[in-house]
N, C-alpha and C positions, 0 to 999 in steps of 0.2 A: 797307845791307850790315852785318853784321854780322862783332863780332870774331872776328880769328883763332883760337879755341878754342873748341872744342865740349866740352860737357860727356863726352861718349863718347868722346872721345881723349885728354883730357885733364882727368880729373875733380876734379883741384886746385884750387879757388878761389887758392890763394895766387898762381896764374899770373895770376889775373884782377886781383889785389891790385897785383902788381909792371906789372901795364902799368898800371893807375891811375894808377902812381907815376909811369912813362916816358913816358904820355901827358901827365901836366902838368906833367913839367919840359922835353922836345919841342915843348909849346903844337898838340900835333894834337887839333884839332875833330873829325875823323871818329873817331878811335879813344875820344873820349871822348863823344863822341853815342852810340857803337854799344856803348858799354860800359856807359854809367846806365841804368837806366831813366827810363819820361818822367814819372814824381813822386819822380826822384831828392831828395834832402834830406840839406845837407851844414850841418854846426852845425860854426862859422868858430873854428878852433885860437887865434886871435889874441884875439877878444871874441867869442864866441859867439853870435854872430849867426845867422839862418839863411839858407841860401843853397840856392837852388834851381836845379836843370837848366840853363835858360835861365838863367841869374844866372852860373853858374857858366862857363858857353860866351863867354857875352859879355864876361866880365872876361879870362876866359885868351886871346878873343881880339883883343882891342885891347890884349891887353898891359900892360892898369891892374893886373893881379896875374902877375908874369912869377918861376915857380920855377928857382931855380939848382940845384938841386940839394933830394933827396927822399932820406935814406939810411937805409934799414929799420935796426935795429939788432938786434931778435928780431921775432922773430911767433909768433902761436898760431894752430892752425884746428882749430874744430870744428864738426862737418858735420851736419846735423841733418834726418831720415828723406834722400829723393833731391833736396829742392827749397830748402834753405835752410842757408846757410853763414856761423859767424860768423869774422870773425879780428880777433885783438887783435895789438897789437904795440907799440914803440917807434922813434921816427922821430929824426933830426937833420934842421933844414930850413932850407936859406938862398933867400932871393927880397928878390921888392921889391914894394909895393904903392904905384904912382904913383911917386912918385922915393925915396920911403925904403924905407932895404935892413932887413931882418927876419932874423932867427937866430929858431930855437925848437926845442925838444926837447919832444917830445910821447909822452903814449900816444894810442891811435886805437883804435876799433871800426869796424871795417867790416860791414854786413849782406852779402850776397849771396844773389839768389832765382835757381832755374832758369828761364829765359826762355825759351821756343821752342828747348830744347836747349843753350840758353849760358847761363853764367854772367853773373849783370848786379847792378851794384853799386846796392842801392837806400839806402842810408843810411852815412852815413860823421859820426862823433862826434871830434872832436878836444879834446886836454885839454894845455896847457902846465904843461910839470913846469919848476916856476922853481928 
């Protein structure tokens, strides 16, 4: 099943953007399967590691990486011919990964490609601004 937004009702990526957000401070596996693609590639805000699809489902869902909170502070989108969308922005982020709790202020890059009609998030870049 795919997400609730189709490119043709809704041609904003940045809607695609903020369920990211509310899928992984919610911890819903379906809206975050239906929303990466399956060579998602997430380069880890904390130490920049890289984390994948599968990497990323499994930690959010056993709760070894649990977000309190995800709060955009700006974003940019720009949209690029009908198939691929970038958005930058700045985040404030409180979680825990295992029993210790994390604060971080970030920028992000997110990629987004047109999937079968949706919006699908194929790459996400995090940067801690200390």
């Amino acid at each position: 099943m795919k997400y609730s937004f189709r490119m043709d009702t809704k041609p904003d990526p940045l809607v695609a953007d903020r369920a990211f957000f509310t899928a992984l401070i919610s911890a819903n596996l379906n809206s975050l399967d239906s929303l990466l693609v399956e060579d998602f590639l997430l380069i880890d805000v904390l130490n920049g590691s890289e984390i994948t699809k599968p990497m990323l489902l499994a930690a959010i869902g056993s709760s070894q990486v649990k977000f309190d909170a995800i709060e955009p502070v700006e974003s940019r989108l720009r949209v690029y011919a009908t198939n691929m969308a970038v958005v930058t922005g700045r985040t404030e982020i409180r979680g825990r990964v295992g029993e210790a709790a994390f604060t971080a202020s970030s920028r992000y890059t997110h990629v987004f490609v047109a999937q079968d009609g949706y919006w699908a998030l194929a790459s996400a870049q995090g940067t801690q601004i200390r």
